[in-house]
N, C-alpha and C positions, 0 to 999 in steps of 0.2 A: 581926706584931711589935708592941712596945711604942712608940707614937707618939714621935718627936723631938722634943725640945723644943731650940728655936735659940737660941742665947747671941751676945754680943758676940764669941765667940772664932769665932765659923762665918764661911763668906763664900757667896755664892751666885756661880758664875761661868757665866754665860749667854754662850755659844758660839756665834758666829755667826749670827744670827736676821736674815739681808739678804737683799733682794730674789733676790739672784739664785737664793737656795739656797730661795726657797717661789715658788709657781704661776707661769706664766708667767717663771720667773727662765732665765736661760743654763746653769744647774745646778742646776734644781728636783729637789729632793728631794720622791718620792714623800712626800704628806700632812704636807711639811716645815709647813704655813700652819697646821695643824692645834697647835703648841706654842704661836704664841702667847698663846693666852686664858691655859692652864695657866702660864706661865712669868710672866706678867703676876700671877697671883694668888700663886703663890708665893711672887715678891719681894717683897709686903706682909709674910714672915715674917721677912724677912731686913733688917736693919737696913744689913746691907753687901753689896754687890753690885759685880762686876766684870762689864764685856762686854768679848766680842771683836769682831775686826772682821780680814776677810781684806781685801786694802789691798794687790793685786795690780798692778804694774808693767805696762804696755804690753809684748806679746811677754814675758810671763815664761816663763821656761824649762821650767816643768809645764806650760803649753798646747800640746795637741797642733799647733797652728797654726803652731808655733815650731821646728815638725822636719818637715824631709821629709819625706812618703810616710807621717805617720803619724798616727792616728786617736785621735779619747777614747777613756778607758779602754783604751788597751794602755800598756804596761808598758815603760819602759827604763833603761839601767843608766845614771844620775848618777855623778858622783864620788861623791857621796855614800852610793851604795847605790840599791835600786828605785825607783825614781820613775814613778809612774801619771799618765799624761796626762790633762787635763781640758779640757772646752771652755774658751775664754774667760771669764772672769768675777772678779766684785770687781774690777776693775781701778780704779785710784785715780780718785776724781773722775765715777764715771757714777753713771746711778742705781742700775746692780743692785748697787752698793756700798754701797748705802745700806742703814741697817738697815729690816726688817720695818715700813711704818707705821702699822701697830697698836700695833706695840712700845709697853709706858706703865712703863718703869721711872724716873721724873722724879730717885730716888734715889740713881741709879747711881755711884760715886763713883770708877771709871777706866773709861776707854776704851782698852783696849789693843789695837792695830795688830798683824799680822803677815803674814807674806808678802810683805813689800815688798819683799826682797834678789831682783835680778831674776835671783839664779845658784841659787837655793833656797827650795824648797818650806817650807813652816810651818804642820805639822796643829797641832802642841802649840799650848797658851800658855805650854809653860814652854821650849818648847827648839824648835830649827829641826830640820830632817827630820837633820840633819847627826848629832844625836844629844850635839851637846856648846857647837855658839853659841845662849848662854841667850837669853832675851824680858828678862830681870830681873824678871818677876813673884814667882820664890821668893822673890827678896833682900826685893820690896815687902812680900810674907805675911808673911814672918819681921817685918822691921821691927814691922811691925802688929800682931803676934800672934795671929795666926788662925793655929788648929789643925786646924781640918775644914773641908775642900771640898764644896761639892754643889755639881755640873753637869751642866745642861742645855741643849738645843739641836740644831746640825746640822752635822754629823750625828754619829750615833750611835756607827758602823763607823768612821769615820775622824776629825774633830777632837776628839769628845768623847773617843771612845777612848784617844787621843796624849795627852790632856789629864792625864784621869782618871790612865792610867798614870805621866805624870810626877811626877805630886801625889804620888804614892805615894812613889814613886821621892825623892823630894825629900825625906821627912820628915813628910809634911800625911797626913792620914785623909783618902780621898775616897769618897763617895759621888753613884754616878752615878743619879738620877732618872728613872728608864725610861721613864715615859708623859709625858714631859715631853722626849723625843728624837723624831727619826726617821733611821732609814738610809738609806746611796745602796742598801745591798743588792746589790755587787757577790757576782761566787760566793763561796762561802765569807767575806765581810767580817762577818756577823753573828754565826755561830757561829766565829773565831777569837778574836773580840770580848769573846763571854761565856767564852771560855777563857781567854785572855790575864788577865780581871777576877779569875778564882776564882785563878788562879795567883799573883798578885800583891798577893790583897789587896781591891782596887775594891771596895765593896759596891756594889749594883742594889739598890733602892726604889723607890716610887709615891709620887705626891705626895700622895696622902692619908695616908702612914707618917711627914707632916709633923705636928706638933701647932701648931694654926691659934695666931697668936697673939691677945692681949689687944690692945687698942685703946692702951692704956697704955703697950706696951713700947715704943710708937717717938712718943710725945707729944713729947716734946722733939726728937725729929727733924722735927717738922712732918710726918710722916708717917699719922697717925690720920686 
């Protein structure tokens, strides 16, 4: 495909890239450690850049730890709808909350939090598992005027996924950045993933389908 060139109107939003979810983390994501060189050189194209940050309560109610008799990764019914239990992790204040310390995005210009309602889950950045209590990140895009999403991070199958699809959902073009992810790769989470993308909309790119920028485009950001 024909290289992208990024504008003022793009945002780059980098999806959880914390300890816990690369090596040694409570919810390491197979070769989750391996994004961030790629995501670190990216955000040099992006003048605007959002992170997340999963910001999990003690005893939140998606750890399996938090239910009887039941284990990561099985599956139970929330008020909300399916809910997939996870180890412990991100919990507010440890280290595996902490983002990746290689992470070098110096220009990041929000941190947004989620998962912190200790009665529900939060893959999106734009919406809780609930399907309808917002993050307020659209209200922030909109405000800003960014029209196109590209996101990256961890993971692939499940926050970028929720992500990507909201953005859509919302009004934004999203483009999700594939060699710049990784999945948990539960069954079936990768190919409903790349079905859910084609159905909706999502585009999938490489970050070399990025057009590298000029030194000049972020001088005045202190960024060259």
């Amino acid at each position: 495909m024909e290289k992208m060139a990024i504008s003022d109107k793009d945002t780059l939003l980098v999806i959880d890239v914390q300890r816990d979810f690369c090596a040694a983390g409570a919810l390491a994501i197979p070769d989750g450690d391996a994004v961030v060189p790629i995501v670190n050189q990216l955000a040099q194209h992006f003048r605007h850049v959002i992170l997340t940050q999963d910001w999990h309560t003690p005893g939140h109610h998606s750890f399996a730890a938090s239910h009887v008799h039941r284990h990561p990764y099985e599956t139970i019914q929330a008020p909300y709808g399916e809910q997939t239990l996870w180890p412990d992790h991100c919990v507010q204040g440890t280290p595996g909350a902490d983002f990746h310390p290689d992470l070098d995005i110096p220009h990041a210009e929000l941190i947004l939090r989620k998962g912190f309602r200790p009665n529900i889950d939060s893959y999106s950045a734009f919406l809780e598992n609930d399907k309808t209590t917002p993050t307020g990140l659209a209200g922030y895009l909109r405000e800003r005027g960014f029209q196109r999403i590209f996101l990256v991070g961890l993971a692939y199958d499940y926050c970028v996924r929720f992500s990507a699809v909201d953005a859509v959902r919302a009004g934004f073009s999203a483009f999700v950045i594939e060699d710049a992810c990784r999945a948990v790769g539960l069954p079936g989470s990768v190919e409903a993933t790349g079905q859910e993308f084609a159905e909706l909309g999502v585009k999938r790119i490489q970050a070399t389908d990025i057009q590298p920028c000029l030194e000049s485009n972020f001088s005045s950001a202190g960024l060259s």
